[in-house]
MINURO-768660 format. One record per residue (C-alpha): residue number from 0; x negated, y negated, z. Coordinates in steps of 0.02 Angstrom, whole numbers, plus 50000, padded with zeros to 5 digits. Layout:
<pts>
   k    c1    c2    c3
 NUM     X     Y     Z
...
</pts>
This chain:
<pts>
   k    c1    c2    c3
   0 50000 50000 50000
   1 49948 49832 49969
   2 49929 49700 50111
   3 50018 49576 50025
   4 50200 49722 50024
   5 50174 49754 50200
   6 50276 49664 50360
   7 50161 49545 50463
   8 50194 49634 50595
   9 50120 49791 50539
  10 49978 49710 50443
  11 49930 49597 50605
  12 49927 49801 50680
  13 49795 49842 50561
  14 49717 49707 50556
  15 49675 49732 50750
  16 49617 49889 50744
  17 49523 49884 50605
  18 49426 49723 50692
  19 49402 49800 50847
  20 49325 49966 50757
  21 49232 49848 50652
  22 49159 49748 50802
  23 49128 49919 50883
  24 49024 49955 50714
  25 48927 49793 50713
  26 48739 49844 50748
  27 48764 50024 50728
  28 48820 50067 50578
  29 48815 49914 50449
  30 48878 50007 50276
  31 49051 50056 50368
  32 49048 49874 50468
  33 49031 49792 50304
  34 49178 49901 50204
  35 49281 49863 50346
  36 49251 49672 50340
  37 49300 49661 50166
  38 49469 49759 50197
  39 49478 49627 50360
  40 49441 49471 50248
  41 49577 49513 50133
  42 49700 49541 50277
  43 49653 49377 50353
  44 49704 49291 50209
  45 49867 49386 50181
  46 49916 49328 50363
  47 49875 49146 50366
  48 50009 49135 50224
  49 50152 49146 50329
  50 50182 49070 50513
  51 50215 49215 50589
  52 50039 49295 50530
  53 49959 49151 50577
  54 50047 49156 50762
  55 49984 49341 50769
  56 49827 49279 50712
  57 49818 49144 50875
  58 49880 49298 50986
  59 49748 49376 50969
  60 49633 49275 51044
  61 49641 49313 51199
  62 49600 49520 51138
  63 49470 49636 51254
  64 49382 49656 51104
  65 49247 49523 51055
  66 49260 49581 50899
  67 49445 49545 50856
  68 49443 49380 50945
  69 49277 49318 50826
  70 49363 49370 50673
  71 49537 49293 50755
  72 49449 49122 50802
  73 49360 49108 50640
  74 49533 49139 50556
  75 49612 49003 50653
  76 49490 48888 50582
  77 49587 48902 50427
  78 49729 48806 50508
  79 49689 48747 50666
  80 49525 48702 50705
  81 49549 48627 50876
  82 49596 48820 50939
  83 49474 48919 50833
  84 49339 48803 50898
  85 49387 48838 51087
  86 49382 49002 51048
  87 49213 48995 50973
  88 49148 48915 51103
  89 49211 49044 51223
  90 49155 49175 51147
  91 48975 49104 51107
  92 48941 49083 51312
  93 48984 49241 51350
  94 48830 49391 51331
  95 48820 49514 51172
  96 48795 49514 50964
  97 48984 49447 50932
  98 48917 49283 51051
  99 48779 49251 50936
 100 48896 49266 50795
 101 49020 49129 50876
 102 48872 49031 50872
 103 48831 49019 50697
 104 49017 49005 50649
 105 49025 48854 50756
 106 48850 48791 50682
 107 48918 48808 50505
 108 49102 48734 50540
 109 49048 48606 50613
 110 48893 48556 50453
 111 49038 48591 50312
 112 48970 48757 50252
 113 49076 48887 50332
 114 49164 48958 50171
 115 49366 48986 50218
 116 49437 49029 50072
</pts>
């Protein structure tokens, strides 16, 4: 199925467990980490069409996973900035990979050359 014929609800599903696996990949297995991030990008931008995938989006910032709340914060740049940032910024002061990731997000948000589309 394609992600643009499925509900958001069930595509803001897989899209959360795909990101958590995915940040549970990161720095162990790259090839898989990096198939799953293209399936993720594509889902990102499937949800930010439509309020309530972009609400979804925003919930999950708050996930256990540092993985699914970097990929959810960077999303939220997209259409709220002022959120995704305090996410960021959350994320980057707390210990592990995904922090160090937050930081460069931030870094290239806030110079103009984080690519969102």
């Amino acid at each position: 199925m394609r992600y643009e014929e499925m509900e958001t609800l069930a595509l803001l599903n897989e899209f959360e467990e795909k990101a958590k696996l995915w940040g549970d990949l990161i720095g162990h297995n790259a090839r898989k980490a990096n198939r799953l991030f293209s399936q993720l990008d594509l889902m990102d931008k499937e949800l930010r069409r439509s309020p309530e995938g972009r609400s979804g989006m925003e919930g999950l910032l708050s996930h256990d996973s540092q993985g699914v709340r970097l990929l959810a914060s960077t999303a939220c740049l997209y259409w709220n900035p002022e959120i995704g940032v305090a996410a960021l910024e959350q994320l980057a002061s707390e210990p592990g990979l995904h922090a160090s990731s937050a930081k460069y997000t931030l870094k290239a948000f806030h110079d103009g050359t984080l690519n969102l589309e």
